[in-house]
N, C-alpha and C positions, 0 to 999 in steps of 0.2 A: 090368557097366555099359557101355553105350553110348557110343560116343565125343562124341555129342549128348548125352546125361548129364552125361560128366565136363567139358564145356566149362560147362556154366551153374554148377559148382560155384564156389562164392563168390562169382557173381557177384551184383551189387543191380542192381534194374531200376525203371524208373518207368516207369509205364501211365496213359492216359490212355483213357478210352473204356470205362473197365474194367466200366463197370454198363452196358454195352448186350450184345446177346443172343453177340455174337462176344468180347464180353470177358472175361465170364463165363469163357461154352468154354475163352478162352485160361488163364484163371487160375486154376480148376479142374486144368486139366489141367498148368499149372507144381507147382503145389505136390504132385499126385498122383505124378508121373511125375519127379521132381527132386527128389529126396530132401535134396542138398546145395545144393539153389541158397539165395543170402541173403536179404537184404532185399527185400519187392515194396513200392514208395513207388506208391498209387491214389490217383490225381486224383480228386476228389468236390466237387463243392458243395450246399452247401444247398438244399432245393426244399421246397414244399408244409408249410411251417412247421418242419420238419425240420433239426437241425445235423446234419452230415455223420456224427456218432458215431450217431446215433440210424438213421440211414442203413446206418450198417454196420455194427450190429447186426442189422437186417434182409436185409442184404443175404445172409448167411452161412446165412439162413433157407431161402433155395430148397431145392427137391427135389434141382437140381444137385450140390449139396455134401455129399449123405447119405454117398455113398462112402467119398469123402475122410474124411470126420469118422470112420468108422468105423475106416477104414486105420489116418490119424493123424491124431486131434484138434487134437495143437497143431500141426501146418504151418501152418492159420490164424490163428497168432501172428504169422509174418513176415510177415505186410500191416500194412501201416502205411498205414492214409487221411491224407491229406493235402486240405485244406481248399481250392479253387480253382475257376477259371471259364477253359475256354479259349476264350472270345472276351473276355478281358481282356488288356492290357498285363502282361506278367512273368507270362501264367497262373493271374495272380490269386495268386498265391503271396504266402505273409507273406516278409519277408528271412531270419530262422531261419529257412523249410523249404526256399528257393529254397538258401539257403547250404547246409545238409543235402544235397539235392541233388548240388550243386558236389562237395563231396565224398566221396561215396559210392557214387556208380550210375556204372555203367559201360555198361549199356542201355536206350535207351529205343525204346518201342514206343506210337507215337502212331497210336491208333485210333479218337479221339473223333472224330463225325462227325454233323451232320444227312443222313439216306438220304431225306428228304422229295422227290419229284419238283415238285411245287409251290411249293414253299421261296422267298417274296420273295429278288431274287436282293440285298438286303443281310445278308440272314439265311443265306444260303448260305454268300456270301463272307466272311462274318463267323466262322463257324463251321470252314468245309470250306479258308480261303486263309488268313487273320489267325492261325490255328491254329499253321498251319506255319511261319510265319515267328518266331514266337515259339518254337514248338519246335526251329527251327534255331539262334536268338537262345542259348536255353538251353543247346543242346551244345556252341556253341562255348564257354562255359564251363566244363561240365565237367571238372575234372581227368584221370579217367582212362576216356574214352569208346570200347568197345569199336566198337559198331555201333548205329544210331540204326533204327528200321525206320519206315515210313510205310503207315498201309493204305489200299490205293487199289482201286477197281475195274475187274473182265474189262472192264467195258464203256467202257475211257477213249476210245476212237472209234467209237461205234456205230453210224459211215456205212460204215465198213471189211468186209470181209466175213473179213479177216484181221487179227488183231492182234497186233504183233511183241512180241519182248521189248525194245524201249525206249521213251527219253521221245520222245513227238510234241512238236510244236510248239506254244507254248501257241494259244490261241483267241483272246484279246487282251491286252496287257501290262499289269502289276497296275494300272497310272497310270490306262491306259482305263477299266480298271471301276472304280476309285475316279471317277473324273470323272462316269461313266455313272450311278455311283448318286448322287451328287451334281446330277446334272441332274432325278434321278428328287424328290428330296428339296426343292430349289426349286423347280423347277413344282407343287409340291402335286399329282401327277397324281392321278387317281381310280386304284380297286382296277383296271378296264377298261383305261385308258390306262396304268396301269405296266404291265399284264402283255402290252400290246400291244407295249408299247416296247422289255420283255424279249426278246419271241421277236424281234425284229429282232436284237435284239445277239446273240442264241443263236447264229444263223445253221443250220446244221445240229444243231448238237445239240440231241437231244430233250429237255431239262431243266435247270434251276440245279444240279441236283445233276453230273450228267456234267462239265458245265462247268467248275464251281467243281474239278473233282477234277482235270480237265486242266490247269486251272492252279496247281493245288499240284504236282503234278510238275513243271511248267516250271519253277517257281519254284526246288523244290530243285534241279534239271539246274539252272541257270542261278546260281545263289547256293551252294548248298553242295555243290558236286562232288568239294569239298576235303575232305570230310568222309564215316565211312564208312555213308554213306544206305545202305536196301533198301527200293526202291518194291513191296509186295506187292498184288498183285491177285487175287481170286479174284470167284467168278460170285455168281448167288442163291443165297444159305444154308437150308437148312433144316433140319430135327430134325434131331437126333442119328443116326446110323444102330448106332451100338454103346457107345462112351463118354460118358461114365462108365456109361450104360444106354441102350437103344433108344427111340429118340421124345421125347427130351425138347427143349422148345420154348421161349421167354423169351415169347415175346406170340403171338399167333396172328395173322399177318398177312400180306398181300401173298400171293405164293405157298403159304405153307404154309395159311393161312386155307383157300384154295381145294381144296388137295388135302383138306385134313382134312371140307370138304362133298362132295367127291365119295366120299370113303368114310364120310360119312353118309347119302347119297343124296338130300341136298341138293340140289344137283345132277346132274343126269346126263347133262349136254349139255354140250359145249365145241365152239364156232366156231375152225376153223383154219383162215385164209385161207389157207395154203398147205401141203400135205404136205410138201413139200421145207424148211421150217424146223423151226429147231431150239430148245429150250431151256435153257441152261445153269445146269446148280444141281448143287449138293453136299450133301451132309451137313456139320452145322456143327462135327463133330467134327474130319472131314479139314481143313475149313478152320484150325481150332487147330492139329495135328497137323504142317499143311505151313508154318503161320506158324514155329513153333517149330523145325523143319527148314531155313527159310530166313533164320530169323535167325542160328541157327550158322553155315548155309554162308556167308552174307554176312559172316561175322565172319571167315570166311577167305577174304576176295576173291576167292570163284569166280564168284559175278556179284551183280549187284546190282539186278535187276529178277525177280519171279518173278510 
């Protein structure tokens, strides 16, 4: 057993983000690979008529999880869905699961995230900033909080031609864009005029989403530095490259869409305004793989940004 093994042993984690394509990977790969880990508490809320149980009953249906099931059946016993919304107050949490919580878990791995480039920026900062602050809100209560993790993306300055291992500076402070969307909100603007008025505030960055993600780092650099964060970044995700099997995918989109018509021949042409650029993507295995890597190492304060 591995010294990344024996640390997750007994410990309880709570995930958020857990039903999107990187959360999956990650939770998959906890219960495969960590034989002794305890409890996983997944954030879930209801959508499309659906209570969360009915949800995760399906959820356990993917192709992703045949492995597993076959390995060990019951490892998918320690998921426990938990009922919530994180663009609510307290997470949405009833006071039994918030108190559960308190005390039990000693990890949290906060992955929920809209990746929308387009995303109203109240919908952004609702999702990708109101997030974090509740997810910091919740550690500090905690009883026995190992290390809290945040996923954030490679591209948190994408004017940079280098990006370091730490927090920039935010973009504007949380007050501003709370006012900014509140300006947006009483002038009634049209769909035209908000998103005019967006890309001013953007100022360089290309999207709500960059944005909003640069200021959840400030946030925690600035508010919970007293606490043991790991800001993880990594680039664009795509298939599987080996784990749990080659090519497996959650939605086909954005990049992976693309490449999956150039090997139908779909496509057979792609515009590159420059040879000299690059593209940065992984396999969404390694992205699990080094999540799960850096959330031990962070448990042992060797750094805190990866």
């Amino acid at each position: 057993m591995t010294e990344i093994q024996k640390f997750f042993d007994g410990h309880n984690l709570f995930i958020t983000g857990g039903t999107g394509f990187i959360g999956k990977i990650l939770l998959e790969k906890l219960l495969r690979s960590l034989p002794k880990i305890g409890k996983i508490y997944l954030l879930m809320r209801p959508r499309k008529g659906k209570d969360i149980h009915e949800r995760f009953d399906e959820y356990f249906k993917a192709e992703l999880f045949d492995v597993l099931k076959e390995k060990d059946p019951n490892a998918i016993k320690k998921v426990i869905p938990l009922s919530g919304d994180v663009t609510k107050p307290d997470l949405g949490l009833s006071n039994a699961d918030r108190k559960k919580l308190i005390n039990e878990v000693s990890i949290v791995i906060h992955s929920a995230a809209t990746t929308k480039f387009d995303e109203p920026l109240n919908v952004a900062v609702s999702i990708n900033v109101n997030s974090v602050i509740e997810i910091i809100k919740l550690c500090r209560e905690l009883k026995n909080l190992t290390v809290a993790v945040h996923i954030s993306t490679a591209f948190i300055q994408s004017t940079l031609e280098r990006i370091e291992e730490k927090v920039y500076p935010m973009p504007m402070t949380y007050q501003e864009v709370k006012n900014a969307i509140e300006i947006i909100k009483r002038r009634n603007l049209s769909k035209n005029d908000e998103e005019e008025f967006t890309k001013i505030l953007l100022g360089d960055y290309p999207n709500t989403y960059v944005f909003t993600k640069s200021m959840a780092e400030g946030i925690i650099n600035e508010t919970a530095n007293d606490l043991p964060f790991c800001i993880y970044r990594f680039p664009i995700a795509l298939a599987t490259y080996k784990e749990p099997f080659p090519g497996w995918v959650d939605v086909a989109q954005g990049l992976n869409k693309g490449l999956m018509w150039l090997a139908m021949g779909i496509v057979r042409v792609i515009l590159v305004p420059d040879l000299k650029d690059h593209v940065y993507f992984v396999p969404a295995d390694f992205v699990g793989n080094a999540l799960i890597a850096s959330t031990w190492d962070a448990a042992n304060k060797r750094n805190r940004i990866f």
